[in-house]
C-alpha positions in Angstrom: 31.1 -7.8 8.7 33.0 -9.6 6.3 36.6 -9.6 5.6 37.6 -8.9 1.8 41.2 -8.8 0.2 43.6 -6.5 1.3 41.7 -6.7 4.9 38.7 -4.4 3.6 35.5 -4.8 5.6 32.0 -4.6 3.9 28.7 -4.8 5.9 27.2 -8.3 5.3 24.2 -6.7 3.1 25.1 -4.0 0.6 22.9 -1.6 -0.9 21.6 -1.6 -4.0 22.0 2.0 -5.7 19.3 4.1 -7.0 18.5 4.2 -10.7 20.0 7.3 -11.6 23.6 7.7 -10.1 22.3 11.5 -9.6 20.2 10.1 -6.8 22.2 7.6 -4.7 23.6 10.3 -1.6 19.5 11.1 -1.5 18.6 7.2 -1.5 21.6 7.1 1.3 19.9 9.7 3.1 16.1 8.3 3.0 17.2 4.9 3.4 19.3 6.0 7.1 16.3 8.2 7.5 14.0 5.3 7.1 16.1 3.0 9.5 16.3 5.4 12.2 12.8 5.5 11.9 11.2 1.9 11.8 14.5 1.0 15.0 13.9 4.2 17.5 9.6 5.4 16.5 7.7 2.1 14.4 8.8 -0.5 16.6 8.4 1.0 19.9 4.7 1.8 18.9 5.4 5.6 17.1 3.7 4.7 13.2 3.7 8.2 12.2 6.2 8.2 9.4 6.4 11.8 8.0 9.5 12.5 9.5 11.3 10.7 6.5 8.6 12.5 3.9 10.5 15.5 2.9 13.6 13.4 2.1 11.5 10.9 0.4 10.0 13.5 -1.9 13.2 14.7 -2.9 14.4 11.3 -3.6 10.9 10.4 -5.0 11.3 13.1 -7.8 14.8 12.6 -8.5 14.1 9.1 -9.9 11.6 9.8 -11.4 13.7 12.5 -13.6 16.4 9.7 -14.1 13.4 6.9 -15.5 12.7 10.2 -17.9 16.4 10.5 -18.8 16.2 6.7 -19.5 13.2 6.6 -20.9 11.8 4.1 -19.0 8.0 5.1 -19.0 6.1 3.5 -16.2 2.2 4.9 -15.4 2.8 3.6 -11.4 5.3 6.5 -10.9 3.0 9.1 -12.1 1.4 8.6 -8.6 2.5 10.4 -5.7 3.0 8.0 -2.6 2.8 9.2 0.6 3.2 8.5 4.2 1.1 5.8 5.9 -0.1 8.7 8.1 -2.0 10.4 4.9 -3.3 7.1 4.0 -5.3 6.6 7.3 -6.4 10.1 7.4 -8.6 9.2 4.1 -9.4 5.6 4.6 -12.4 5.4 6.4 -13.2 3.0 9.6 -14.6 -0.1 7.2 -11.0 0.3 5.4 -12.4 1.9 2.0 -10.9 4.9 0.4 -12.6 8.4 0.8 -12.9 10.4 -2.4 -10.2 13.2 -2.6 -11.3 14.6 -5.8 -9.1 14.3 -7.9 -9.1 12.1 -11.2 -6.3 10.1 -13.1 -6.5 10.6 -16.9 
């Protein structure tokens, strides 16, 4: 920690907000979520990450609604990401993708 003026501590990294201020307690949330996580499960061997997913979602579509607000158009977020656990269950032993059935346009 770092002293500031007036005697005012602030962590040694600080957080970068999320891009709409709308969404910053749910990046909070996912981000502690997400710490807790890869500290107490990943690194002691447990990689299943969907405890975080249903806060991630959340947080997922609120930034996406902000970029609209914005109008900052970006084909990449038109994608759902998911867990790491979803993406081994259709990744086949030699590493390729299966086929979900379903089609960008």
């Amino acid at each position: 920690m770092n002293l500031l003026k007036g005697g005012h501590r602030t962590s040694r990294y600080q957080r970068m907000n999320s891009i709409g201020d709308d969404c910053n307690e749910l990046k909070k949330q996912y981000d502690a979520c997400f710490n807790n996580w890869f500290s107490e499960r990943f690194l002691k061997g447990e990689t299943d990450d969907s405890v975080c997913a249903p806060i991630f979602k959340v947080y997922q579509e609120c930034v996406k609604r902000a970029m609209r607000e914005q109008k900052i158009e970006l084909r990449e977020i038109e994608t759902d990401y998911s867990t790491g656990t979803e993406y081994d269950n259709n990744t086949t032993a030699s590493g390729s993708k299966h086929q979900s059935g379903q089609s960008k346009s």
